[in-house]
N, C-alpha and C positions, 0 to 999 in steps of 0.2 A: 870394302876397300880392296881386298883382294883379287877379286872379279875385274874393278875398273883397272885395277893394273895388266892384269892379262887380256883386258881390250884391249891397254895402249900398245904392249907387247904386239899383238895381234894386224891391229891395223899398222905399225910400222915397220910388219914384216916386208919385203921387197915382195913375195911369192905373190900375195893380196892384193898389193895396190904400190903403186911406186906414184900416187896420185898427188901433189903439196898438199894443193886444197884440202884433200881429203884428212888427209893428215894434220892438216892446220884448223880443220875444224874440229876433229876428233878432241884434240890437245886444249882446243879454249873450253869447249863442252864440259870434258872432264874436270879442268879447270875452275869454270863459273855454274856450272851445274844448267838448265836453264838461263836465256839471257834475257832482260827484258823486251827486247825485240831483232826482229829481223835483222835490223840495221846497222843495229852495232856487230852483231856477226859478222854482218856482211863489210864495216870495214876493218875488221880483227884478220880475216882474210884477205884484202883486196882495197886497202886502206881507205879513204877519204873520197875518192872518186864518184861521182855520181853511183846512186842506189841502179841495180839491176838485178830485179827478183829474181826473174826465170834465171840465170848466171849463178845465181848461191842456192837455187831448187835444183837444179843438178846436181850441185857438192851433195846438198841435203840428202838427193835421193841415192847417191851413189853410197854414201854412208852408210844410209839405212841398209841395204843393201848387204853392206862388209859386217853390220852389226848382224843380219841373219845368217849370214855365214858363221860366224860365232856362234851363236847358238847353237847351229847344228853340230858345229865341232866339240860344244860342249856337252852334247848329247851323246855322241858318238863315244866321249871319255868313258860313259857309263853304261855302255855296252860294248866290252871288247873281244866277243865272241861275233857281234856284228860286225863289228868291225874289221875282225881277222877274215869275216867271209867274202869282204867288199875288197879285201887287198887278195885275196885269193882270185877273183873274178877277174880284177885290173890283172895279176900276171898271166893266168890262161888268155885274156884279151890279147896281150904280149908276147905268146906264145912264151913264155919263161916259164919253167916247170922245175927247176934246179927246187928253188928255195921251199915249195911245197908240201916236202913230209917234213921237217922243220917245222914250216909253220902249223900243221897240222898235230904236231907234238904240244905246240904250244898251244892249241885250240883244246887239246883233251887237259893239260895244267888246268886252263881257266874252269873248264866242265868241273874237273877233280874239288876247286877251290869253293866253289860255287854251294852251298847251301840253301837255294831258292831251286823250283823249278814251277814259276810263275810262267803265265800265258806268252808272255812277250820272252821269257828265256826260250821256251818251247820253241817259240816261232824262229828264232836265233837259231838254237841247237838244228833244226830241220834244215833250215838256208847254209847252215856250215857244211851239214851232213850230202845236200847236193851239190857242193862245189867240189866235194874229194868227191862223189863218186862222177860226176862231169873230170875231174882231172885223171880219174883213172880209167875212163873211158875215152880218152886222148892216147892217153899212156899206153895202152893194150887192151884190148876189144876181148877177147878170149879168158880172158883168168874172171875169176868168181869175185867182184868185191861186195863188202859186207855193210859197204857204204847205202846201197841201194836199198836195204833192205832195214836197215837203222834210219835212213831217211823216209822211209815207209811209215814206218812203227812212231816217231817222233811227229812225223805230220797229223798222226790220227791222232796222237795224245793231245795236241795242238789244238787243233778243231773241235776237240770232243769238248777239252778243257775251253778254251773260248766261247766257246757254244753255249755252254753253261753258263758261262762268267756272264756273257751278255744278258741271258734268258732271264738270270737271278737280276740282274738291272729291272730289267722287261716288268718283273712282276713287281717289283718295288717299287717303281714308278705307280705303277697301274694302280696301286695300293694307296699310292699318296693323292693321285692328282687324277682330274676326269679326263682319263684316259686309257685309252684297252690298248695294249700291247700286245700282238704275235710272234712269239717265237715260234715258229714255223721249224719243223723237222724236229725238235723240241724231244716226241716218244722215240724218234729212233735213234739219239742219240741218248737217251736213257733207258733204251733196250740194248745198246749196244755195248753201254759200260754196265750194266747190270749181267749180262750175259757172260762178258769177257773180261771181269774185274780182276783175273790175277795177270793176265796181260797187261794190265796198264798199275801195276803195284808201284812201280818202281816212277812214279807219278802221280804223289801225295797231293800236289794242288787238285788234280782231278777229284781226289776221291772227296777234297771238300767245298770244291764249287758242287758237287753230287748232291751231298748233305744238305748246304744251305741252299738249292735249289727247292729241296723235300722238306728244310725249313720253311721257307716263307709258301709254300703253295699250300703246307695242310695245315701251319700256324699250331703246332703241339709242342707242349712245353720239353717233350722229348726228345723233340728237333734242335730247338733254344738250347735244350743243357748239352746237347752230340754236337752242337758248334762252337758251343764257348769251350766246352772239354776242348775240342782243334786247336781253339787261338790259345788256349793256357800253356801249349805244347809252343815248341820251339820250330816257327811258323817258315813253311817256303814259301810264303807269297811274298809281294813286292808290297813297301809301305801305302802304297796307293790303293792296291788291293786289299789288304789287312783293314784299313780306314772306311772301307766300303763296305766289311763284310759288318766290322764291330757297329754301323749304322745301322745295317737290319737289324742287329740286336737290338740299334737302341732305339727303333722304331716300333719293334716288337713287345717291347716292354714299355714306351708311354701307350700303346694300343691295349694292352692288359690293365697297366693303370689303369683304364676309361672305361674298361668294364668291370672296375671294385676290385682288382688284387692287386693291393696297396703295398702288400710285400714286393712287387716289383721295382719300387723306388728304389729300393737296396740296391737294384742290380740297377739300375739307370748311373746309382753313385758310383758302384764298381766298375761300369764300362768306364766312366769319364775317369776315373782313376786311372785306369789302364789306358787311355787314350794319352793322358798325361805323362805315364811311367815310363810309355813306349815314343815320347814325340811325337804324336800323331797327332795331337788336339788342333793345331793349325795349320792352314792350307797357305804354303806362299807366306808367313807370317800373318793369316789373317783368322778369326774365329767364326764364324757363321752366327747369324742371331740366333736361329733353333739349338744349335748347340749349346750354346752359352744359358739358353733359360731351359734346356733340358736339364744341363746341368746344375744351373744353380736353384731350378725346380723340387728338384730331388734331394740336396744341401739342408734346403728348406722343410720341407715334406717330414725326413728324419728328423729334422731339429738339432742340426749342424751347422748352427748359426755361426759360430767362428769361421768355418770351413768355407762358407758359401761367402761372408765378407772378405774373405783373405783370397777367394778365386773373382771374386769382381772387382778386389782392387788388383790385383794380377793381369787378369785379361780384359781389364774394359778399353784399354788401348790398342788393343787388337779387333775389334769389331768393326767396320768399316766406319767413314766419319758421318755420312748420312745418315746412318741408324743409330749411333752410338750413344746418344744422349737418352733417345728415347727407349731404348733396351735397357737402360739400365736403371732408368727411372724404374719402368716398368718392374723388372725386378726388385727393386728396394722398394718398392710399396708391396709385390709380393710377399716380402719379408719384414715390414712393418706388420702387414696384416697378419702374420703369424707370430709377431708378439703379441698383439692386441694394440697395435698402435694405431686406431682405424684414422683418425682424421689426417694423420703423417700418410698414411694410404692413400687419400682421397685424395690429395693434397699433388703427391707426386702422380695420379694418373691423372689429374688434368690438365698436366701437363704432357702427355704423351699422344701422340700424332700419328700412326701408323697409318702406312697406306697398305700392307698387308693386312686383306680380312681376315687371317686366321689372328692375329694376335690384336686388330682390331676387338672381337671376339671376343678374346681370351681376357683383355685389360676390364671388358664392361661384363665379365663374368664375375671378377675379382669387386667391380661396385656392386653389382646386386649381390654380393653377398656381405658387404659392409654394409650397406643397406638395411639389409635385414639383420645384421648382426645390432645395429642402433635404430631399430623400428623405426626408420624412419619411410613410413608405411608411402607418400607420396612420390617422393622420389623412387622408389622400388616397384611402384605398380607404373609408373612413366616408363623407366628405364625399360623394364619387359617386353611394354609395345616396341621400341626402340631396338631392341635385342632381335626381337623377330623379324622385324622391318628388315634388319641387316641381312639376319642370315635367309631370307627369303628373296633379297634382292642380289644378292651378291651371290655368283654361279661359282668362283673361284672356290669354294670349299669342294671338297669329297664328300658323298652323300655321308659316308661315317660321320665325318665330324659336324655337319652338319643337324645329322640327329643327334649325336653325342650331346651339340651343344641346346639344341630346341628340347628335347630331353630334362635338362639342366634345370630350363627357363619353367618350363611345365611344371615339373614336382618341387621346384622351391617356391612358387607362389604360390602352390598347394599348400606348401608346408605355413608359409607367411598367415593364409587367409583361415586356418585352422588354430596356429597360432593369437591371434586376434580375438579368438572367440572366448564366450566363458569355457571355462575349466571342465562343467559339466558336459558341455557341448563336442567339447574335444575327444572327451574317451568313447563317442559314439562312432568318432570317423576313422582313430585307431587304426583297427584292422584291413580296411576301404583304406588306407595311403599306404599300407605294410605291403598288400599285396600289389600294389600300384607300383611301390620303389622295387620290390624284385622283380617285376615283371619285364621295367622298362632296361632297355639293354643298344647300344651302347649309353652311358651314363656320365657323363663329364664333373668330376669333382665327388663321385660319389660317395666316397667316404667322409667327405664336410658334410653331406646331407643326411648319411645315414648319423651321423654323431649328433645335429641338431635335431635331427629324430626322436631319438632315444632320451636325447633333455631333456625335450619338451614333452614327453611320456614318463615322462619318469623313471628310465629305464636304467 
């Protein structure tokens, strides 16, 4: 509500638009929200007269227009180091140099205030630091300023830091999706900060875009605990940053789950916790589906059954509306089947429609294993061929999770068809599936199969 007021403020500034129209459109918008049509706009405007499209598509575009100009002005509120650089440019443009050291007192306030030194502050602080030494190289040519040499030093921390921030994208991506990413220049920007690390001290974001770079490239639990130790501290990044980094965490930890250390779930719940504590769970008021069944993956997993009904009645209205139904089916049959409520499982996955193959996948991973949990030996040997078919047909996986998932498929129908047999039969194949289940790596659901394992051995 507040925002739409500082539209109407905005567009009825004189500076803007001194436009009726414009203004008469603005005001019924705000007003009606959406109209049902063109038409009645158009005589809310320009009364009753005959319709004339292209005549209310100019108001229309001119509007849009004054609405992107807001934005940007609203952009500008939250950088007012960029901003003091853009009013600094406009008065050297001006030749006015009076108000200058002023305002550059008040550029070092905001630096002083400032508890971030995020890639995009960086990039700020560098463009303030070249318009004082451009104004002091107007000013007199001859004297020493220190501007030049601060705007040096802040560009390289800039670049270095960027460089990183991107690269760490680069590999995450690469990680998730079939595709190879280049960071290009990549070693010499980490020969550069390894070489010169007390030079750049006083530029903590650097040192842990550093880190979680050497996090996700060598994937060591050493890396993981030297990142989350970072975010436990009292963080200079920007929340948008912060949100990105706690993803490779929480990327890194369903990627540990899939290879059997089940202890990970713990820390899957404590990111999302921390993602919660910090406002960061939602983008835009929205929830991502991977989020959402990471999260209440892990609820589950522990056997935080409260926990995980009380964050799906919370956030299922924040999921987008196309996916929303069927995410959350999907999850509440995840969480029936870990009561043992299998047909309430069944029940809600077939009703779920995903046109993403990973949780495609994932939903007919959760039936074979109801399945098998109710010998229901025909359906479970159908379903398989069906499983394969998918993930052999469908390119959209990562070869990981693709093996992760064929993996899955492989050693629980092992498990199934050994299962079936007499008793006697069974303790001869024993050792032959023991060595089979650790051998195979990545493993989706591991820890379900190693425990039906163990059952049905008697262990």
């Amino acid at each position: 509500m507040a925002e739409r007021q500082q539209f109407r403020d905005f567009v009825f500034a004189d500076f803007f638009t001194t436009n009726p129209s414009v203004r008469k459109l603005a005001q019924y918008l705000l007003d009606n929200d959406l109209p049902e049509s063109k038409e009645l706009a158009y005589q809310s405007l320009f009364g009753t007269d005959g319709y004339e499209e292209r005549r209310l598509n100019n108001v229309i575009s001119d509007l849009l227009q004054l609405a992107y100009r807001f934005l940007v002005e609203q952009q500008l509120e939250t950088r007012p180091l960029h901003l003091n650089s853009l009013l600094l440019e406009a008065l050297m443009e001006k030749n006015v140099h009076r108000p200058i050291a002023r305002l550059a007192r008040k550029a070092k306030r905001i630096r002083d205030k400032r508890t971030d030194s995020s890639y995009q502050f960086l990039q700020d602080s560098y463009q303030h630091f070249e318009q004082l030494d451009r104004s002091a190289l107007i000013e007199n040519q001859s004297i020493y300023d220190p501007n030049l040499q601060t705007m040096s030093d802040t560009l390289d921390a800039y670049y270095l830091c960027n460089k990183l921030r991107i690269a760490c994208e680069m590999v995450s991506r690469s990680q998730m999706l079939q595709e190879d990413y280049m960071p290009h220049l990549i070693d010499f920007v980490l020969q550069e900060y390894e070489s010169n690390a007390s030079r750049y001290v006083t530029f903590p974001a650097l040192r842990i875009y550093y880190n979680a770079y050497h996090f996700l490239t060598q994937h060591t639990t050493d890396g993981y605990q030297k990142l989350k130790a970072e975010l436990q501290q009292e963080s200079p990044l920007s929340r948008a940053e912060l949100k990105h980094l706690y993803t490779y965490m929480l990327n890194f930890s369903v990627r540990q789950i899939n290879y059997g250390r089940t202890d990970y779930y713990r820390e899957v719940f404590h990111i999302c916790q921390s993602l919660i504590e910090q406002d960061l769970l939602l983008q835009h008021g929205y929830l991502t589906m991977r989020t959402f069944i990471n999260a209440t993956t892990a609820g589950i997993r522990l056997q935080e059954f409260e926990w995980t009904k009380q964050f799906i009645a919370t956030y299922k209205d924040n999921l987008k509306a196309d996916e929303q139904q069927n995410v959350i089916d999907y999850q509440r049959a995840n969480l029936y089947f870990a009561q043992g409520n299998f047909n309430k499982t069944l029940q809600l996955l077939q009703r779920v429609e995903f046109s993403n193959v990973f949780y495609q996948a994932s939903a007919r991973i959760i039936q074979l294993k109801v399945f098998y949990e109710l010998e229901e030996v025909e359906p479970f040997y159908a379903l398989v061929k069906s499983v394969r078919n998918l993930l052999h047909r469908k390119r959209q996986l990562s070869d990981y999770h693709r093996l992760s998932y064929l993996n899955f498929v492989r050693i629980t129908k092992r498990l199934l068809d050994i299962k079936l047999k007499p008793k006697y039969q069974r303790e001869r194949l024993q050792t032959d599936f023991e060595e089979k289940l650790n051998q195979l790596e990545p493993l989706n659901n591991k820890e379900w199969v190693r425990e039906k394992y163990e059952r049905l051995f008697g262990m």
